[in-house]
N, C-alpha and C positions, 0 to 999 in steps of 0.2 A: 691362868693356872690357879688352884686351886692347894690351898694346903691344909692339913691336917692339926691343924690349931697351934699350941705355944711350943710344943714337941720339934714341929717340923722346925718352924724358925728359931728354935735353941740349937737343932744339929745344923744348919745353913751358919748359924754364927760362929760354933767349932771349926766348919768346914773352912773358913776364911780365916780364922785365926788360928787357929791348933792344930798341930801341938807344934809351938812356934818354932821349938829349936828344928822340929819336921821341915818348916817352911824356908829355915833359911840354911839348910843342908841339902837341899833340893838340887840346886844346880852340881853340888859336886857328887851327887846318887846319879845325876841324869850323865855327869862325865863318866863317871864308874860305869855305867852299864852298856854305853855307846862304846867306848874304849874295849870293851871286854869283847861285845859281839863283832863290831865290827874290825876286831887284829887280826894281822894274815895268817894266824896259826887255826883261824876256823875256816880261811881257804874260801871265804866269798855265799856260807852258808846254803850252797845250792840244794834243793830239795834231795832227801833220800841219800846223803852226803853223812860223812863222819863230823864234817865242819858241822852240819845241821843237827848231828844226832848231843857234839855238843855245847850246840846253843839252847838247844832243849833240856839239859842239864841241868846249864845253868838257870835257865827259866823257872825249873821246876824248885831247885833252889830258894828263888826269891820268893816263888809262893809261899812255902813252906814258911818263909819268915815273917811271911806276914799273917801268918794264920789261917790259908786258904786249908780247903780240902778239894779233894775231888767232887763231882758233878753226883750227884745219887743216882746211884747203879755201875756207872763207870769205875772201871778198875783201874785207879791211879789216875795221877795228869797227862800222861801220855794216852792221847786217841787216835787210832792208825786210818790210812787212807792210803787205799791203791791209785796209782798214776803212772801214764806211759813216761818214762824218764828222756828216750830219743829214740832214734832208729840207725844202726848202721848196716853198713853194705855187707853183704852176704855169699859173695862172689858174681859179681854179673858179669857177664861178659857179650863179646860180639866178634862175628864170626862172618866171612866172605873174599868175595877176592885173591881167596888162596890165602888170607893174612887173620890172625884169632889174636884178638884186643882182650884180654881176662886181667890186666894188672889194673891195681889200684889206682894208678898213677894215671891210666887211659880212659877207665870207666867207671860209672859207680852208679846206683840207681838213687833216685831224688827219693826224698823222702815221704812223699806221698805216695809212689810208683806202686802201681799192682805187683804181688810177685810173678809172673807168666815167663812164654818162652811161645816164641813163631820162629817157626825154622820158612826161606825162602822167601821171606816177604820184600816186592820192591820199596826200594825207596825213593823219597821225592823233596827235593828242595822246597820248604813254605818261606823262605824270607826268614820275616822279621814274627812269622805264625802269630799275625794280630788283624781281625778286622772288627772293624769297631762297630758297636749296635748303631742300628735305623738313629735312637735316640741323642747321638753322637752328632751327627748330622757331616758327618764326613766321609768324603769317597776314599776310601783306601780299604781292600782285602788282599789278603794274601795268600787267599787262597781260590781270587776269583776265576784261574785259570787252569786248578787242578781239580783231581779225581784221588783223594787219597783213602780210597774208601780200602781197607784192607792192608792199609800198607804203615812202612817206617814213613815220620816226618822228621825232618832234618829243619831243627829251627835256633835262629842265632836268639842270644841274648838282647835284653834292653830294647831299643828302637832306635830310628835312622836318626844317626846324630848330626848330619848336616842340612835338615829339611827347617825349613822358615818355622819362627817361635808357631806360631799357629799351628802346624802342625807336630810341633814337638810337644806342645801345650794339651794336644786332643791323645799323640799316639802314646804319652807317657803315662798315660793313666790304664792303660791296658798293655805295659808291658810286662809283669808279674808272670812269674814262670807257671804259676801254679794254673792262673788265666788263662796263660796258653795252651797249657794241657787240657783242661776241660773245651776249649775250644776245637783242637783237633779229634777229641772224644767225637765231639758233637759232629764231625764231618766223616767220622767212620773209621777213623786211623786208630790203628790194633799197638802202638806203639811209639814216641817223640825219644828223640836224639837235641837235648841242648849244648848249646857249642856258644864260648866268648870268641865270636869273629876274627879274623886276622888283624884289623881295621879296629876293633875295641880296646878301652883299655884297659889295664891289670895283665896278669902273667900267664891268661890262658886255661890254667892247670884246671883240672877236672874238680868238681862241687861234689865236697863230700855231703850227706844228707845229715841234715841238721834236726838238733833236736827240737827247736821252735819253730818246725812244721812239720809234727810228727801231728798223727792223726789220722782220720780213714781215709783211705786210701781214693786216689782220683779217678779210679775205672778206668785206667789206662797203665800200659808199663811205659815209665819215665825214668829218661836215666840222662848224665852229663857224659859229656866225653871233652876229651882235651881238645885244644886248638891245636896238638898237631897230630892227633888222630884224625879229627875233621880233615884238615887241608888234606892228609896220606888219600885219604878215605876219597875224597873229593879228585885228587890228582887221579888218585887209581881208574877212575870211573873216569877221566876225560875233562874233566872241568875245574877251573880257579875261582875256588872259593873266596879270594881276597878279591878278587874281579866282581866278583858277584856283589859281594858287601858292599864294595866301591859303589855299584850303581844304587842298590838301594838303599844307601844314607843320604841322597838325594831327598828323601822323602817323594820322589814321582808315583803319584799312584799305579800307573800303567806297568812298574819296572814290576817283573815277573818271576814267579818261582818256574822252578824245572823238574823233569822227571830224570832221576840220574843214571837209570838204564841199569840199577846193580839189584842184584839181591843179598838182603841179609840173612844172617840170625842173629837173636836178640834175645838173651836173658835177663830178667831181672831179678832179684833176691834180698829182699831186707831182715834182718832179725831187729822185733821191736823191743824193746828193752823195758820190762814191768819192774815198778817197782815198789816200796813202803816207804810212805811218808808218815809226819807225826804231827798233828794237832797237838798243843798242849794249854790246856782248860782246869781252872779254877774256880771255886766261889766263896764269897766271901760270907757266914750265914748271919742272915738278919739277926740281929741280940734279941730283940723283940717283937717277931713279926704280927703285923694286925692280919694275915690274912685277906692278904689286898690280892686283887685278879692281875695274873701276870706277874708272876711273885720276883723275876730275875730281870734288871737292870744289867745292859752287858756293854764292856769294852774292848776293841778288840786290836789288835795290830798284826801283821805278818813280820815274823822273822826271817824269810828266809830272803835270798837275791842271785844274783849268777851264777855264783861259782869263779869258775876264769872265764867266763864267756861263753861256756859248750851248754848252755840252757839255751839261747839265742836269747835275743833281746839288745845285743852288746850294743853302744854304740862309742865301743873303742877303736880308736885309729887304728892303723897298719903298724906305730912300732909300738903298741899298748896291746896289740893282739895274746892273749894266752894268758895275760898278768890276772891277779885274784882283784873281782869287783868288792870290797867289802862291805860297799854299800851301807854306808853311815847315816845318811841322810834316808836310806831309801832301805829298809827301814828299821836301822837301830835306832833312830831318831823315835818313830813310833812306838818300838817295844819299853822303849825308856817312859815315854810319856807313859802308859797304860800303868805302868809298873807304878810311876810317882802319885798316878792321880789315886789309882787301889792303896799304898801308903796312908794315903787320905782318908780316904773312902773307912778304909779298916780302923780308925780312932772313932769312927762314929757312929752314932746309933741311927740305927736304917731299919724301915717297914718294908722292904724290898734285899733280897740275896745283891748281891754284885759278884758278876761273872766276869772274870778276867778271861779273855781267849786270847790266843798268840798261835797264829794260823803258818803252814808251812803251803806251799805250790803257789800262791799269787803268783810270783812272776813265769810261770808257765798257764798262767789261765785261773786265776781266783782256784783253784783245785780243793783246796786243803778247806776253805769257810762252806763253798757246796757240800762237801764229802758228808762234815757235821751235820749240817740243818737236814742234808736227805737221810743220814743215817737217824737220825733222830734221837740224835745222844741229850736233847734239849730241847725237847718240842719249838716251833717257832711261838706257837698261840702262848706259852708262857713268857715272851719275852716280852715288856715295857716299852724297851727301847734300846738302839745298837748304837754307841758313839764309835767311831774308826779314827783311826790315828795312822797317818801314813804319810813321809813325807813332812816331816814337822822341825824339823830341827833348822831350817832355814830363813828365821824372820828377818824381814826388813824394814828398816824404816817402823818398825810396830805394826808392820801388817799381818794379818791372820784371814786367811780364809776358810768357810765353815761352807761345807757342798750337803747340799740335800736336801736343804730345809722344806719344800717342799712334802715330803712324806709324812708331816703334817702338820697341822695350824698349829699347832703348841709349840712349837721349835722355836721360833724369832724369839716370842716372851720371854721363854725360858734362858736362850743364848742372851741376851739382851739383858734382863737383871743377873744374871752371871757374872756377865762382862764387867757390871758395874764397878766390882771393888779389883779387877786385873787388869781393865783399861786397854785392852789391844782396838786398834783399829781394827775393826772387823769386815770384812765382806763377806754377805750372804747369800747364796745360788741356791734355786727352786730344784733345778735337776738332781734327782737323787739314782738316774743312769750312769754310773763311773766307773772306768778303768779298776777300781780296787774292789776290798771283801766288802763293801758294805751294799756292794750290788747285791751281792748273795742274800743279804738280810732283806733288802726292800723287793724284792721280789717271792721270798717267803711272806709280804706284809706284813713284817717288820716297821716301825718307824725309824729311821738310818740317816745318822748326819757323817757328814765327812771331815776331820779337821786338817790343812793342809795350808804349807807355808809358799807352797810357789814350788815352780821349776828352777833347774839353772845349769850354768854350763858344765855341770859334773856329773846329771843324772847320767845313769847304768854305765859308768865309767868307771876304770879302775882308780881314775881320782877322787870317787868320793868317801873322802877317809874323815876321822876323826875331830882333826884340828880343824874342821871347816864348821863344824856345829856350831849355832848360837847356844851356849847353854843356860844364860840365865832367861831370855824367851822360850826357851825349851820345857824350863820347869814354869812357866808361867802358861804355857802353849798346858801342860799338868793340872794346872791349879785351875784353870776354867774348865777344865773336862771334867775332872774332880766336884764342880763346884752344880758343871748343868745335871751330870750323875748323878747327883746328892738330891737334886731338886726332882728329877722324875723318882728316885727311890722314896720319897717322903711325901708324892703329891699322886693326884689321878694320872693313871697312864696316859700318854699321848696316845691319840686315835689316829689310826693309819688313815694316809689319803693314797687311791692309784693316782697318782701324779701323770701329766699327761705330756712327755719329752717333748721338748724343740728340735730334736735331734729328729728326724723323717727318713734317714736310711737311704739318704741321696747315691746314685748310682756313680759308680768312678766314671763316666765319660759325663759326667753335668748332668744327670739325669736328675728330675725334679719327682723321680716317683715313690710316694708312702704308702707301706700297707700297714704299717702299725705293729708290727712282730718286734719281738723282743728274744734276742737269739741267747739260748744257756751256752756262751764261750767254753767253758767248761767242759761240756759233755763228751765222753770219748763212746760214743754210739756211730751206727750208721745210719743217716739221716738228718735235719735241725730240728735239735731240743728245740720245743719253746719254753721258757724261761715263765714268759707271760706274755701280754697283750697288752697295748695302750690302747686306755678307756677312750671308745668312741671311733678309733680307727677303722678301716677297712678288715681287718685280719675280726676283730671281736664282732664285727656285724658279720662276716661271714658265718660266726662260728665258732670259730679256732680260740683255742685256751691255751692258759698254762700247761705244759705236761702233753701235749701232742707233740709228734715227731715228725715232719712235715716230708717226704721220699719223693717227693715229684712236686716242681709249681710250674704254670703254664708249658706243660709238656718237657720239661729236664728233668731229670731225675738227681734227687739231692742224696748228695753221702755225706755233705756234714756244710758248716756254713763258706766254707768258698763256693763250693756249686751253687748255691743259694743265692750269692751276693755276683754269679755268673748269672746265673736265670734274670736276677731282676732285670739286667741290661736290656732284656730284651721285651720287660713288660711295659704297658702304654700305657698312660693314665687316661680313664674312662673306660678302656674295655675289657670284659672280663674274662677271668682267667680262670682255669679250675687247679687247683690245689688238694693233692692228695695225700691223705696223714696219715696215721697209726695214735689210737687212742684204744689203753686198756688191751690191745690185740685185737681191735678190729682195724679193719682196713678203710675209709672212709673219705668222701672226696665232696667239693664244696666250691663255689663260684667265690672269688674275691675280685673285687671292680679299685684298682692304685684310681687314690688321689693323686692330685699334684702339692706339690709340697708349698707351705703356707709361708 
């Protein structure tokens, strides 16, 4: 790395020592800001939320004190962003037998479900409605002895829980509701009925649709109904559905679905729930700018987190169910660091802006950091460089992990004499593909590091409060962000690398097959965004880019990336497939040949 003569290394030795009484007030700004966002009176900050509207407040507050302004052209720190918030039930109901199922309590449509209505359609016993791809290499279908072409499927939950680990091992990885659905799509059924078996366990009660799988729609109507609709349902027609479960939790592949001799009706009905959310964005403006290429250096963290659990993501227990996530670590932890190391940042003379951003929708899908860079509130090509902070307020032992470095050569050097005068132990990871916003950045080709203290047993629990932060490694987790910040604002930008994932897209039954697609999580389209393409894959020798929307791969038709991550099961490695996309508004289609994964 290269610096800009006596200038650069006079604000590098500010940034490590000034303004001291800054430096050692740190930990108790980083307790003040963690305390603030993460108390139960902002109700767990979930997106589009009054808890959110004001942690945004106070955010824009802290700007303000440190001398930000708004973004040029933007009006104010608040930057708005549509997002589907969930989906509930609409009235669905079902009808036959002489007996009409319309309460809440009986039905409810999933939240992927078409909204539609078939009056008279039979219906058909599928089991466990799971048969695994060729590539699985296991004999089990369940629907190797039906015809449900036109008709309701009646399929339990989970899979057979008393078949040998082997089999639990291969069936549990295509037991996913949403799997199942697109699976009975694909066999012709106009319709799926999910039911917690007699024989399963929990309370039965019917699955309301959740807002962490809202999203398009599965080309199918899907709905849950109770375990003792089912059984009524099931008695009414002649048959014992707890008899049934019983045989095929055997795991026997021969045990068989049946045709239940009844005809239904079947409506379904969802109202999806739009909402506004709010980015909120700052910059800090250079005192002295040289007119350096890529004039904005950016930090970024998300604010927001669950709510009480109705975002989905929870992974609270049965008596923590409904309680507020406030999510301290995950990520007031990050918006504190952004906030300490911009404190920094703002005592010193920089040839480069600093962009504070504090992003709202991560935890329903990165939403809030996309919205920005497509909307183009900040062109990408002006960016430097993205530091992300998420997850930070948990060191141990002085450990730090630093994700991405990979997106380009500069990153080690830079993290590296950073480190020097803050001493964490550091770990450094090339993948710059991660669960968080800084994915957003490296696929606008951005250079994107990720700083990140480790998992632990509190994530997306309503346990993770306050008192659990490290806060004097918290402000020090600051002072190295602060410190590698200061070095790309005063030095040549980093030059983006397309980094090439370890990660190949492996199929849920062991499938070894990589095409190289990089899926926009994000996208609320119908069809899969591509985000981008890994250099040298199958997907870029095809063709395929960033920004195509991919509607059909080897003859499925995709509505968004579960259908997608359904198709692949069924592709081989070595032979090709055709893939048909959407690019620009033409319709366009292309041979892609899966490798095997390396």
């Amino acid at each position: 790395m290269r610096f800009r003569g006596l200038m650069a290394l006079a604000v590098l030795t500010a940034l490590v020592a000034a303004p001291a009484a800054l430096a050692q007030d740190t930990a108790e700004d980083a307790r003040r800001h963690v305390e603030f966002l993460a108390d139960d009176a902002l109700g767990g900050r979930g997106t589009g939320t009054e808890g959110a509207a004001e942690a945004a407040r106070y955010l824009i507050a802290q700007l303000e004190a440190l001398g930000a302004r708004p973004l040029p052209g933007a009006d104010g720190f608040r930057i708005p962003f549509e997002f589907t918030a969930g989906v509930r039930d609409a009235g669905s109901r079902m009808a036959g037998l002489r007996h009409n199922w319309d309460e809440a309590e009986s039905i409810q449509a999933l939240a992927f479900s078409e909204d539609g209505e078939v009056s008279g359609a039979q219906v058909v016993f599928a089991g466990y409605g799971i048969t695994p791809p060729e590539s699985a290499d296991y004999p089990y279908d369940s629907y190797a002895t039906l015809d449900v072409t036109d008709k309701i499927v009646v399929i339990l939950e989970g899979y057979p829980q008393d078949a040998d680990d082997d089999a639990r091992r291969v069936l549990s990885n295509f037991a996913d509701v949403r799997f199942k659905a697109f699976l009975a799509r694909t066999k012709g059924a106009l319709g799926i009925l999910v039911v917690s078996g007699p024989l399963s366990q929990g309370d039965g009660a019917v699955r309301a649709p959740r807002a962490g799988m809202a999203g398009a729609g599965a080309g199918i109507m899907a709905a849950s109904v109770s375990r003792a609709v089912a059984s009524q349902l099931f008695e009414l027609a002649g048959h014992d559905l707890a008899a049934s479960q019983a045989e095929l939790d055997t795991g026997n592949p021969h045990a068989a679905g049946y045709d239940l001799g009844v005809e239904l009706t079947l409506e379904t009905k969802l109202n999806r729930d739009r909402r506004e959310g709010y980015n909120v964005v700052g910059h800090l403006p250079a005192a002295a700018p040289a007119g350096a290429a890529k004039p904005y250096v950016f930090l970024g963290a998300h604010y927001d987190h669950l709510g009480h659990g109705e975002f989905g993501g929870s992974l609270a227990g049965a008596s923590q169910a409904g309680e507020i996530h406030n999510g301290a670590d995950d990520n007031a932890s990050g918006v504190a660091a952004v906030l300490l190391a911009g404190a920094r940042l703002a005592a010193a003379e920089r040839q480069r802006h600093v962009v504070l951003g504090f992003w709202s929708g991560e935890e329903i899908g990165i939403v809030g950091s996309n919205a920005f860079l497509t909307d183009g509130a900040l062109p990408a090509r002006e960016i430097a460089g993205y530091l992300n902070f998420d997850m930070v307020g948990r060191s141990r032992d002085n450990k730090l992990s630093i994700q991405g470095v990979g997106s380009s050569e500069s990153w080690r050097g830079l993290i590296e004499r950073s480190n020097f005068p803050v001493g964490f132990d550091l770990t450094l990871t090339e993948d710059p593909n991660l669960p968080t916003d800084s994915t957003a950045f490296n696929l606008a080709e951005v250079p994107s590091i990720a700083f990140f203290t480790g998992s632990h047993v509190d994530y997306h629990k309503p346990t993770d409060d306050a008192e659990s932060i490290n806060y004097d490694d918290l402000a020090r987790v600051a002072e190295l962000g602060a410190l590698v910040a200061g070095r790309v604002a005063n030095g040549d930008a980093p030059e983006f690398v397309a980094f090439q994932s370890e990660v190949r897209g492996a199929g849920r039954g062991g499938s070894q097959v990589f095409t190289g697609t990089i899926p926009d999580y994000a996208a609320d389209i119908t069809g899969l965004l591509l985000g981008g393409v890994i250099e040298g894959g199958p997907a870029e020798e095809a063709g395929l880019q960033g920004g195509d929307v991919i509607v059909n791969f080897g003859g499925v038709e995709v509505g968004d990336i579960y259908d997608y991550m359904f198709a692949l099961e069924s592709a081989k490695i070595g032979e090709p497939l055709e893939v048909t996309f959407e690019r620009d508004g033409e319709t366009m289609t292309v041979t892609l040949t899966p490798r095997a994964r390396e």
